[in-house]
LODRENMAR-303698 format. One record per residue (C-alpha): residue in one letter; x, y negated, z negated. Coordinates in steps of 0.1 Angstrom, whole numbers, plus 5000, padded with zeros to 4 digits. Layout:
# LODRENMAR-303698
aXYZ/...
This chain:
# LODRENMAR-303698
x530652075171/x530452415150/x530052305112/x530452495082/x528352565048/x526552305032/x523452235013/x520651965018/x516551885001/x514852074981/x512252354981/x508852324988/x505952524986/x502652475003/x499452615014/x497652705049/x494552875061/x493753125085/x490453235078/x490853255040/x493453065022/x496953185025/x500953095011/x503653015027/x506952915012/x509152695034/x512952705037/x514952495010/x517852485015/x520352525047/x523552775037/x525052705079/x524452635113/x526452645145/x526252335156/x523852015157/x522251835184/x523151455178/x520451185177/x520850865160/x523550725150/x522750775113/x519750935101/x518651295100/x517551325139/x517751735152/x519751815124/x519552135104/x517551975074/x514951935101/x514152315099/x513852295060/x510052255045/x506652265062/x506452195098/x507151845111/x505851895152/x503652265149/x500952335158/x501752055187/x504852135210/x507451935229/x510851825216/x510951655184/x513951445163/x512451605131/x513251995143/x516652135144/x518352165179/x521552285187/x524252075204/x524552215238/x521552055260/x521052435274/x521952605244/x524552925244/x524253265232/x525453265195/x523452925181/x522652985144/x520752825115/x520453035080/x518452875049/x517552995021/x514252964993/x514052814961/x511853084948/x513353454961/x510453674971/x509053974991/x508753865025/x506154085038/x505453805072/x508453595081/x507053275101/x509453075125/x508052795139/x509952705181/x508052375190/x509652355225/x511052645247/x509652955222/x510953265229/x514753195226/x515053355195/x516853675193/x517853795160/x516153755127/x518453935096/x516853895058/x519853855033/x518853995002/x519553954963/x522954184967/x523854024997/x523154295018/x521954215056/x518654345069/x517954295106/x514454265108/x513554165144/x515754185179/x514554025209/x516253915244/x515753595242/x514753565278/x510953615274/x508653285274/x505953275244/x503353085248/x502653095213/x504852855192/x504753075160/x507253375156/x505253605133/x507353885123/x506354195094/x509054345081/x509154765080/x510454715046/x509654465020/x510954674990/x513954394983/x513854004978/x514453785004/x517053504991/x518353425031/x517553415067/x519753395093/x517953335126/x519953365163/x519353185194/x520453265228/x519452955243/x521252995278/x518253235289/x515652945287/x516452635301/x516352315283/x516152225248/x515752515219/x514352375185/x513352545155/x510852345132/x510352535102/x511152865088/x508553075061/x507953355046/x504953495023/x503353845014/x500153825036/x500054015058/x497353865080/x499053645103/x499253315093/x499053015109/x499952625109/x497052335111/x497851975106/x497251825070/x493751625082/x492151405053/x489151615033/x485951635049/x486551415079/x483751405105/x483551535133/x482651225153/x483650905144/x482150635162/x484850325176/x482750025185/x483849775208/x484049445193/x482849355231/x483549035253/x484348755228/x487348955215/x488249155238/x489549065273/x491049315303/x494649165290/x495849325257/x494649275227/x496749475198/x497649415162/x494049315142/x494549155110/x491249085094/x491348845067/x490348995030/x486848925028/x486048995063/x485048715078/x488048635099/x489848845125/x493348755135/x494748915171/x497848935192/x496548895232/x499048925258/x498548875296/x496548585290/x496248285307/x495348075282/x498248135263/x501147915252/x504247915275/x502748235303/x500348465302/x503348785297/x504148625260/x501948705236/x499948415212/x497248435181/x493848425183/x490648465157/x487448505157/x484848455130/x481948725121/x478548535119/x479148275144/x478348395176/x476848205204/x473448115198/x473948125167/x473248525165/x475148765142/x478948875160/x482248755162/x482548445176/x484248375211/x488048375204/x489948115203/x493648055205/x494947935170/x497347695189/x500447505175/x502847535153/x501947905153/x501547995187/x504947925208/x506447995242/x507448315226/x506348575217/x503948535181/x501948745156/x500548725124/x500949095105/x499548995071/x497148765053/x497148685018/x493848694995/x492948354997/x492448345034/x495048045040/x498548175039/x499448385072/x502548595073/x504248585111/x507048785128/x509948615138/x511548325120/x510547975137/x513847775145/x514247395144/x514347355186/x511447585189/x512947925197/x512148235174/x514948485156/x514248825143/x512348805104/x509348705089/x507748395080/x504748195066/x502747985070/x499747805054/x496747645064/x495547305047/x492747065061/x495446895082/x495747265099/x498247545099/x501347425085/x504847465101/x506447845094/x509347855070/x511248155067/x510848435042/x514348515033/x514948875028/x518348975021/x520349185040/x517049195065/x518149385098/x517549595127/x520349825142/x519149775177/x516049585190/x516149265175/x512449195177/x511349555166/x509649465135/x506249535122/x505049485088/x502349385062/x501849205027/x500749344995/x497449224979/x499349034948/x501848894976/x505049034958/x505549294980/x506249335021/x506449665035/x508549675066/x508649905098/x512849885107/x515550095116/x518450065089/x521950245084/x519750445057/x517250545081/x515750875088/x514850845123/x513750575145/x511750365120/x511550355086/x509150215062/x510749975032/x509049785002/x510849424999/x510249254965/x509848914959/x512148764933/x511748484913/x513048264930/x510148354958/x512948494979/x512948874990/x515249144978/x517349425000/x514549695015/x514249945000/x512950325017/x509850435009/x511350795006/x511351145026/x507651195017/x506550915040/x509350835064/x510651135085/x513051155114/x511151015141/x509250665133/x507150505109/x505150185125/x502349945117/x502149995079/x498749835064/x498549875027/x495049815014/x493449604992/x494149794963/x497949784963/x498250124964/x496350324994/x499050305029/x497750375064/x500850385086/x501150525125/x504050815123/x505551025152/x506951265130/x504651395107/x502251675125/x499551495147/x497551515179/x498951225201/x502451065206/x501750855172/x498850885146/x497750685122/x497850865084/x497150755052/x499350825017/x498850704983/x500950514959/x501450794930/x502750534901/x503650174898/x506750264916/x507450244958/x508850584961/x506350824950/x503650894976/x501051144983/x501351375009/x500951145043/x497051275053/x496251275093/x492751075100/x491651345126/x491151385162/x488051155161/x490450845153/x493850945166/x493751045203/x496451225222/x498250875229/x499750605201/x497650435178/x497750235151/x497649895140/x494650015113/x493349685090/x490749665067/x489149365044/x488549435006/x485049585012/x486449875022/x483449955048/x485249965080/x488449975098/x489949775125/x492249915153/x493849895187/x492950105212/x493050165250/x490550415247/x487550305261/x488849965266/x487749675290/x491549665306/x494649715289/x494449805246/x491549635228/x490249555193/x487749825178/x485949895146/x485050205122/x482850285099/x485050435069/x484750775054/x484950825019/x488151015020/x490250755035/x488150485017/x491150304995/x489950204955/x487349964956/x488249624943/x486649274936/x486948944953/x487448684924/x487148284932/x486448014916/x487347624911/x489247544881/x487747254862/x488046954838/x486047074807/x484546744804/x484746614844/x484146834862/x486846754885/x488946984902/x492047104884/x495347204904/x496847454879/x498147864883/x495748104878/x496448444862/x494648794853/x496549044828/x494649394813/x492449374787/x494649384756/x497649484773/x498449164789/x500949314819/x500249014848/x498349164876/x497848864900/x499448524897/x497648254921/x497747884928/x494747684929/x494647344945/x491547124948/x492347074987/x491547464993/x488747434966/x488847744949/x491248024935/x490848354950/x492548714940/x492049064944/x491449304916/x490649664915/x487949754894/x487250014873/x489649814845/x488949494821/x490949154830/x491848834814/x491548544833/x493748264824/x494147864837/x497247694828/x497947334838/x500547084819/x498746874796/x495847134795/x495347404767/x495047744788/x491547894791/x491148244791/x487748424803/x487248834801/x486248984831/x485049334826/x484749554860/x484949914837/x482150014852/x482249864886/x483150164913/x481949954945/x482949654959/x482149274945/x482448954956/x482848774920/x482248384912/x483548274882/x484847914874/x487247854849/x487147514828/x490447334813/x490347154779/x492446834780/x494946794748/x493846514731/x492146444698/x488146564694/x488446814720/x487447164706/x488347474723/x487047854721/x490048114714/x488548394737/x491648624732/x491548594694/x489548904688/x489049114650/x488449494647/x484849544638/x483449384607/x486949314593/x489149034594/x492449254610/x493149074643/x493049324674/x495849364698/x496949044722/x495548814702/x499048694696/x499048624730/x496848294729/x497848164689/x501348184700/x500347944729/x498347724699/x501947734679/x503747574711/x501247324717/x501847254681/x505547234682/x505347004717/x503146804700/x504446754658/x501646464648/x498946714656/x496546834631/x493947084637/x490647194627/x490047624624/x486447724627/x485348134624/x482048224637/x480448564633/x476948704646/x473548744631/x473949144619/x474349194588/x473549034552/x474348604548/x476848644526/x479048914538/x479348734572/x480348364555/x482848554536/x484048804568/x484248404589/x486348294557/x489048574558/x489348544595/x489748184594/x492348224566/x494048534591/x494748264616/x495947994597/x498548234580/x499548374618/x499548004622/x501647934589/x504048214596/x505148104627/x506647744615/x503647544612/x503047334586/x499647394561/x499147074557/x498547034595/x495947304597/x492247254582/x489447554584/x485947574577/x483847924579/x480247884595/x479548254591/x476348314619/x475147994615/x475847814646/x475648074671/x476147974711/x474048264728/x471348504719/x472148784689/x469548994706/x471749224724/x475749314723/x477049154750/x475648804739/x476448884700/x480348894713/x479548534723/x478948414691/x481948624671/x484648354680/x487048184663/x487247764678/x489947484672/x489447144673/x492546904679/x492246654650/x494746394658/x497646394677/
């Protein structure tokens, strides 16, 4: 099993504290090593690109898959690793971090810029430390350190020999290791019980609480009330504000039943925006038995709907069939998966899944080295502002056998992530947790637990710190309407940027459901836009610029029928200030005026401009004229016939709203059309 020279991953450089602050540069590369400890059978389990970068299992000990480890169980006398750094230095403190069995270490040599071998610290090898860190300070620091070869002799202690990082630095203080904990987090965190009407001495694991909070969705095993025995597990939910008596609480519990709940085993691991479409594990056969995948399914006033499959391709698991956890994006294009692939680093990996057009899902794809490592990634939860991910990771440094960490989504793409940030000692406790869920408020978090439980693990709640807090977003719902009905309107709702148009959230609304509902972070300025066949799409502005807390937003959008004596407010057709040069996007909605026009070849319109009050009479009748006459040529230029297109300017004389501040004068600057004949 000896190997030869080769070269893996890429430098890093990071910081640490002991007392003051203090640098450290990790190993970068690996030149050799005698011989590998095998793991999996792919990933990067014990190999020697496990020593490279900061530590993975320090300041904790025990073995680990994401430290190197020899092949030989006891280890011989002449195991090697040498690495090297991707920016040569002084090395006044070499740092070698043993998270199991320290103290096997017997050589350390320094190569230097010429090559040349400098043994800077000899041991026996046979000498427990109790102390996982290796601190050595080299007698001379005059040359740069390029290499370091370290030597184990692992036959003197018995059982594994690991190395989990190698560093060097020009402190001299001795420096030390700490795990990466979020900024300011508290000391104490308080976990509340979510008490008797949710909890049970069964299990209760796996919270998914619906976006606007009001609904929590569980997995309870042990049970008696569940389907098929009480060893399977089912669904249950509770509701917040419905407790008996009518007091404030969650509800008692109830079992969410059939076609959800089977003999199996069932779980819902994601909910989209609007409350009514769950996302399940397992894929719900035709004779009632499950297979490993996801599905969906959606609740209507005739109940939860059967579960149809949501085909990923090339979605698998190299060994436990029914391993799979995962969770939906806000804008329900995206899953994030927790499985073990051929391209996996460890155990579990987390993946991003697209949905195509077609609504099916594309291959997985890995979230990259920054999140996953070689041990697993579980329970991912991304929030809902699409881009803050709390996950549960063995192999990222931690105080239990699984913590839960949160990393955030650097860009619009899926593989560049912050560094993973641990919550602390008051929320992860020496054994696994996870399962971390929070609605679009933001305020608190919901876990499992069997800390403090009433039996086996139970459901508990946090009030969250600001550090971990994800963006804050709005709630936006509202019925689609008939202009002139009133009626409900099923059409597709969707919100773009302000003048950049780039689709944020596409959504359905039907008039069973009663209302449309998406999530949108704030801080930014949306279009809104209804479209329905036979309608003209509406389009409102929704400004949330200077919005940095949660809202719960109402907003109804109306739908103009086509057909003759209907008039219509462009709301996207927008001038530069006091001159008739249309502004950026207002394409968008004339070019939807030229279809209609094109779909429709009798039609004639009717172009009115409008301006405010400020300003002298005259200038504003001619500034409504030239705007007027702007459209029709954009109009004109596009195909469409003059004669079909008649325009009057009203200049601020028929305003809709108030000139007496900004907001309202924006009201009355509008351009209208009104649909002549047909």
């Amino acid at each position: 099993m000896r190997t030869g020279l080769y070269l893996t991953l890429i430098g890093l450089f990071i910081l640490t504290t002991a007392g003051s602050a203090q640098s450290i540069q990790w190993a970068s590369r690996v030149v050799g090593v005698s011989s590998e400890k095998k793991g999996e059978s792919t990933g990067d389990q014990y190999k020697a690109s496990q020593a490279l970068g900061r530590p993975s299992k320090v300041p904790q000990m025990g073995e680990s898959p994401c430290a190197w480890a020899p092949f030989y169980p006891d280890g011989t006398q002449d195991e090697w690793i040498q690495v090297s750094f991707a920016k040569p230095m002084p090395a006044r403190q070499i740092v070698i971090a043993e998270n199991i069995n320290p103290g096997a270490i017997v050589r350390v040599v320094v190569i230097d810029e010429k090559k040349r071998e400098h043994i800077v610290y000899q041991g026996t090898g046979a000498q427990p430390r109790p102390d996982p860190l290796l601190h050595i300070f080299p007698r001379d620091s005059g040359y740069v350190c390029h290499q370091i070869k370290v030597f184990l002799n692992g036959a003197t202690l018995r059982g594994i020999n690991q190395i989990d990082a190698i560093g060097i630095s020009e402190e001299t203080k001795p420096l030390t290791v700490s795990i990466n904990v979020s900024k300011d987090t508290p000391k104490e965190i308080v976990k509340e019980n979510l008490g008797k009407a949710v909890n049970s001495p069964g299990q209760e694991v796996a919270p998914v609480i619906s976006p606007d909070g009001r609904t929590l969705y569980f997995t309870r095993n042990y049970n008696k009330a569940n389907i098929g025995s009480s060893d399977h597990q089912d669904v249950w939910y509770s509701s917040l504000g419905s407790a008996a008596g009518g007091s404030p609480g969650w509800s008692e519990a109830v079992n969410i039943g059939a076609p959800i709940n089977t003999p199996g085993d069932n779980a819902i691991s994601g909910m989209a925006p609007d409350g009514r479409t769950a996302y399940l594990i397992n894929v719900y056969r035709p004779d009632g038995g499950l297979t490993f995948g996801i599905s969906k399914s959606i609740r209507t006033k005739a109940g939860w709907s059967q579960p149809v499959e949501c085909k990923i391709a090339n979605n698998y698991n190299l060994h436990e069939q029914n391993q799979l956890e995962f969770c939906i994006s806000p804008d329900g294009t995206a899953i994030i998966l927790a499985v073990q692939r051929k391209d996996t680093r460890g155990n579990r990996d987390l993946y991003v899944s697209l949905q195509k057009p077609d609504k099916t899902w594309a291959e997985p794809v890995s979230l990259g080295s920054v999140v996953n490592s070689a041990d697993f990634e579980s329970s991912p939860f991304l929030a809902a502002d699409g881009r803050t991910l709390y996950f549960t990771s063995g192999g990222h440094p931690g105080f239990g056998n699984g913590d839960i960490f949160v990393a955030r989504r650097l860009d619009d793409s899926w593989g560049n992530w912050s560094e993973p940030e641990n919550l602390g000692p008051a929320i992860n406790t020496p054994e696994w947790d996870g399962y971390f869920t929070i609605p679009a408020s933001g305020d608190y978090a919901y876990l499992s637990s069997r800390a403090g439980s009433m039996g086996e693990d139970d459901i508990f709640r946090l009030k969250l710190y600001p550090t971990i807090k994800p963006d804050p977003v709005a709630i936006v719902s509202g019925q689609v309407l008939d202009a002139q009905s009133k009626k409900p309107v099923s059409s597709e709702v969707v919100s773009g940027l302000f003048n950049d148009h780039k689709e944020v959230v596409k959504v359905d609304y039907s008039p069973e459901t009663g209302e449309y509902k998406m999530i949108l972070p704030t801080q930014k300025t949306y279009n809104l836009t209804a479209q329905k066949e036979g309608y003209f799409p509406t389009t409102e502005t929704l400004d949330l610029s200077k919005d940095k807390r949660f809202r719960d937003i109402r907003r109804n959008l109306y739908l103009t029928k086509i057909e003759p004596g209907q008039k219509i407010t462009m709301r996207e057709v927008l001038f530069q200030q006091s001159q008739a040069a249309l502004l950026t996007g207002a394409n968008v909605e004339l070019d939807r005026l030229v279809t209609m026009m094109n779909q429709h070849p009798a039609m004639e319109l009717l172009i009115e401009g409008h301006t405010d009050n400020q300003g002298d009479w005259e200038p504003n009748m001619k500034l409504s004229e030239d705007r007027v006459r702007v459209v029709k040529e954009y109009l004109t230029g596009k195909g469409i016939a003059a004669n079909r297109i008649q325009t009057k300017a009203w200049g601020p004389s028929k305003p809709i709203a108030s000139n007496e501040t900004e907001e309202k004068r924006k009201q009355n600057r509008r351009v209208e059309f009104t649909i002549l004949k047909m």
